[in-house]
N, C-alpha and C positions, 0 to 999 in steps of 0.2 A: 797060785800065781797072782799076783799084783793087779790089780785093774785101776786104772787111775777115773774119776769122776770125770762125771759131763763137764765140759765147756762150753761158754756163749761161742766160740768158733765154731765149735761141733752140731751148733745148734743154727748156726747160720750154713752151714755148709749144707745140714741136710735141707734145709728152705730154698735154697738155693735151686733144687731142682723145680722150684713150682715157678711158671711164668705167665706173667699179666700177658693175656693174649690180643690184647688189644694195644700195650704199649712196648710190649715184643723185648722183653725183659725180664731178668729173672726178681721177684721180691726181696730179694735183698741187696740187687742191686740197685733197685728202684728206693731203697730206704723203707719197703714199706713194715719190716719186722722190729718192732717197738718194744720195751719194756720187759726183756730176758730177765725172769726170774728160775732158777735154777735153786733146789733144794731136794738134795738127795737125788732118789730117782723121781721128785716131781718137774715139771716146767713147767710153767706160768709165762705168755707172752701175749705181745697184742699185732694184730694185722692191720694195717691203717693203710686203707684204700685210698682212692680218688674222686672216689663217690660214693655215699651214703645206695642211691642206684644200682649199683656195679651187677651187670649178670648172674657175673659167674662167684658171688659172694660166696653162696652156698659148696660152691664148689671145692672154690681154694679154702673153706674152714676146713671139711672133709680132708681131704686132699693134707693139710698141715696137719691133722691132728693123727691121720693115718702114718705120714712119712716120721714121725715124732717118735708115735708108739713103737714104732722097727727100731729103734733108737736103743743098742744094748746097752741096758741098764733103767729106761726109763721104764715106769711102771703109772705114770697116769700123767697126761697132756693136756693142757686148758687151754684155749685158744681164743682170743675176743676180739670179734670182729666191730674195727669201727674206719670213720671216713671222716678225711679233710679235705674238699673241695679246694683243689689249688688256682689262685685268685689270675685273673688274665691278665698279659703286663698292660699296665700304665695307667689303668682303674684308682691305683692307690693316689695317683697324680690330680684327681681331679676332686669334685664337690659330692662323688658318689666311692668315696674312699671303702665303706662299710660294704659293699656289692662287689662281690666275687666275679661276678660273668653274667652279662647281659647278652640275651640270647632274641634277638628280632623274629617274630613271625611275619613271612607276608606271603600273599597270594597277588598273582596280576587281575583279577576282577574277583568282584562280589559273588557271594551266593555258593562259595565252594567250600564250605565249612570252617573259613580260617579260626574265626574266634572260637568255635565250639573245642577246636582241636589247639589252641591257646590255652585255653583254661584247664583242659585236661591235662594238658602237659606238665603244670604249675601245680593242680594238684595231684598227680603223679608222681611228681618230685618230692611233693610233701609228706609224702603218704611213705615214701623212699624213707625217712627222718632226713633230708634237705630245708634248710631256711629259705624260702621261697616268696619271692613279691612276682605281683600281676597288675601292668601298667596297661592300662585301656588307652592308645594310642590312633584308635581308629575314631576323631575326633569328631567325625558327622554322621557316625552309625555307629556308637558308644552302646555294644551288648553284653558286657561284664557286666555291669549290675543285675540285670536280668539274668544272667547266668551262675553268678555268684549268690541270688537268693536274696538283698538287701536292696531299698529303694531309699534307706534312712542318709541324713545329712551327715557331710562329713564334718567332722572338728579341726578348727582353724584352732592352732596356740602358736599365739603371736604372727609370724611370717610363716609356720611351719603347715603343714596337710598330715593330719593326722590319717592313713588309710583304716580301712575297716578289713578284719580280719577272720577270716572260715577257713574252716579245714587247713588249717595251717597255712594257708595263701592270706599273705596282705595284697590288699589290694586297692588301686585308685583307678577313676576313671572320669572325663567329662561328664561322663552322665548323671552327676550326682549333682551337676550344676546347672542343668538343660530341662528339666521336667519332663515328663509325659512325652507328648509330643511336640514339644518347644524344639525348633529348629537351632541350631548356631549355624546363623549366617555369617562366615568370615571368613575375611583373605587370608592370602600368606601369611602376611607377617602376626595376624593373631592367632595362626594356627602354629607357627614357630614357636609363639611365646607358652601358648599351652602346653606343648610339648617339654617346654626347657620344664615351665613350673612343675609338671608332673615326674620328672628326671631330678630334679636338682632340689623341687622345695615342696617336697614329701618326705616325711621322715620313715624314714624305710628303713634304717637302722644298721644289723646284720645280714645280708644276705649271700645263702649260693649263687642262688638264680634270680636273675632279674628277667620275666619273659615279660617281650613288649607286643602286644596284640598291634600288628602294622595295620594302617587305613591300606583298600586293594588300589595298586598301579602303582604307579614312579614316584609320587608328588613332593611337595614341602616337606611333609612329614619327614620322608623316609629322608630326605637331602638333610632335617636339621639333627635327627637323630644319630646318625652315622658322621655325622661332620661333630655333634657336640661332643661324644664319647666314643671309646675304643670297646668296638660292641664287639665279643669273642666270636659270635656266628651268625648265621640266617638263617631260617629254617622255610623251605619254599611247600606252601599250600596246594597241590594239584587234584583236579578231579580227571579221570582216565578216557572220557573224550578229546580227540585231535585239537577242540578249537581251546577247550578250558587249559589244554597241557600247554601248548602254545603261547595263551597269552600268560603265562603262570612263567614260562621261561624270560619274558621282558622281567620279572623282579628278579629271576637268576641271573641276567646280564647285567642290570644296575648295579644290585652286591659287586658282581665280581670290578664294572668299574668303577665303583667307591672305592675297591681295596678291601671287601667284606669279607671273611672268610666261610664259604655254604658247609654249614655244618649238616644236611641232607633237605632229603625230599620227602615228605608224606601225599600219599597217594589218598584222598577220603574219596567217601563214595562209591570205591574201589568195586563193591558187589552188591546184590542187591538179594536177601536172606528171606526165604518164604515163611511165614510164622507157623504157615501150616503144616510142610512136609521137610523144614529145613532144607532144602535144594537151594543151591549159589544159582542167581542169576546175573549177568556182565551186560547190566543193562546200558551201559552207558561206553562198554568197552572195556578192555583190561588188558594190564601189563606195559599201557605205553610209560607212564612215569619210573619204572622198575628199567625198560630197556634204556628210556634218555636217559636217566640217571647213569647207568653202566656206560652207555656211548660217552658220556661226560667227565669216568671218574670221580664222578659224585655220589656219597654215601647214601643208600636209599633206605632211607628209615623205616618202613611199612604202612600196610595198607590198613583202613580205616574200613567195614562195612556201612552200606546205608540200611538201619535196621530202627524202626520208632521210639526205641527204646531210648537211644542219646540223643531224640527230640525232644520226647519226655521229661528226659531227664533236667535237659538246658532249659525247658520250659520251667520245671517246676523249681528252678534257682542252686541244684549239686550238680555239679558235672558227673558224668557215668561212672567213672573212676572211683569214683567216691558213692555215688548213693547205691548201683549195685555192681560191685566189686568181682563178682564170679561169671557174670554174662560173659562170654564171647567177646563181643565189642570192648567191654573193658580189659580183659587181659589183653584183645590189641593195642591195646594205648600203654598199657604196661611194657609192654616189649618194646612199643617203639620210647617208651620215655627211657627205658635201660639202654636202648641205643643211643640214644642222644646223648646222655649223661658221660657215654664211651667217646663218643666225639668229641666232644666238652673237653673230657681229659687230654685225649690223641692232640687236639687244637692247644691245648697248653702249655703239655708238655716238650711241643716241638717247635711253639712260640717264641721267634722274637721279639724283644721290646719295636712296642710300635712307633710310627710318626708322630714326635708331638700334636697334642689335639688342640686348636684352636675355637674356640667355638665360637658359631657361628653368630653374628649379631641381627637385631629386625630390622 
């Protein structure tokens, strides 16, 4: 009897059943099955995610290469998994055309780990294969450099900010301009303009992710950076005591009345890990950022332990993610940067083109 050869239909049909669980679609309809090569009983194709990140990457290769091989007549499935981080609308519109998505970190006060869980998130993403920059934003307590491991001058060529570059994060930050303990005492309007130079006259080039380490509370900052560009998300800083959760929701209500989209909530500090007998203790409380979040409808990214080892780490200039990769602490930061990257997408893809951005003048 006759059997007719594979087709790319046959070959879309059976991917068909595999669906992005986060964008609630099936991969073929979402365009993500690329570069059907068909010869004989072999295939050759590629899966082109939404992020380098993606959870369930491992999954859905598995998953296609299995539903492939059922395939009568195929006899060997290649499958190559890559990612195109889809740009957030209206980015291309402005002076930072090369940047995909600008993602705001803030916390409502100090001292709740925002920047530590900044930088991890940047090189998490990096670590992902994402082009990633890290903008120190937090212009009168500038801890990127110190976290990033470099105290060296940045390179000025012509009007542009060359950043310095680790573990695949560029990165800028005031501090490279403030010394030691040299104060910047300034107002508004030169905290605006540091902001724009650091957004606008940094050559940052290509990037997925732009994460902006926010100064804690409401201020200028956060008013010039969300008035200058159409920034895809916020990401809110909480520690799981009543009074830190609290004031960590006045930057959830600023976002929402900018028009900011809260791409979640990380809970740090979350528990507190005995080094001797490994026992969790909830020393500070637990669970309230996980239930606001829920009361909210707001995506709760995860929790962060308090454990010496990402003091360590931020002290000695690699973020945890990066200098020890297998601890606890950092597969937390993994999961929650694979969540983020999910939201990222989810916010993109169900994106409308935004308000024209005007930006704001000093």
């Amino acid at each position: 009897m006759f059997r007719r050869g594979i087709s790319e239909q046959d070959v879309l049909k059976t991917l068909s059943q595999i669906e992005d669980p986060d964008l609630r679609k099936d991969i073929v309809e979402l365009g993500f099955v690329r570069n059907i090569e068909i010869q004989g009983g072999r295939i050759n194709l590629d899966i082109n995610l939404t992020t380098p990140a993606c959870p369930v990457k491992d999954q859905m290769h598995a998953e296609a290469k299995r539903l492939l091989l059922a395939m009568p007549g195929v006899t060997e499935a290649r499958v190559t998994m890559t990612a195109e981080v889809r740009a957030h609308p209206g980015l291309d519109k402005t002076a930072l055309a090369g940047v995909r998505n600008i993602i705001a970190v803030g916390s409502g006060k100090g001292g709740v780990g925002k920047s530590t869980v900044a930088t991890n998130l940047a090189a998490g993403l990096a670590l992902a294969g994402a082009r990633v920059g890290l903008l120190d934003a937090d212009i009168y307590g500038p801890s990127v450099p110190i976290m990033m491991g470099t105290s060296a001058p940045l390179t000025v060529q012509g009007e542009r900010i060359i950043p310095h570059e680790r573990d695949g994060v560029k990165f800028m930050s005031m501090g490279f301009f403030a010394k030691g303990d040299q104060p910047l005492i300034w107002r508004g309007p030169m905290a605006h303009k540091a902001v724009q130079q650091g957004l606008f006259n940094t050559e940052w080039g290509e990037l997925d992710y732009l994460i902006v380490d926010m100064p804690p509370g409401t201020g200028d900052v956060h008013i010039t950076l969300l008035q200058s560009v159409p920034v895809t998300g916020g990401v809110i800083v909480a520690t799981p005591q009543d009074v830190g959760l609290t004031i960590s929701m006045k930057t959830l209500r600023m976002f929402e009345q900018m028009r900011t989209h809260i791409l979640g909530v990380v809970e740090n500090m979350s528990y507190y890990v005995c080094p001797h007998c490994g026992e969790r203790d909830h020393i500070f409380g637990h669970g309230q950022a996980r239930e606001r979040s829920e009361a909210l409808n707001i995506p709760f990214l995860g929790e962060i332990p308090l454990v010496k080892e990402i003091r360590e780490a931020a002290d000695a200039g690699r973020p945890i993610i990066v200098a020890q990769p297998e601890v606890p602490a950092a597969r937390a930061y993994r999961e929650i940067v694979e969540r983020l990257a999910a939201q990222v997408s989810i916010r993109n893809f169900n994106a409308r083109p935004p308000l024209e951005i005007t930006e704001v003048s000093g």
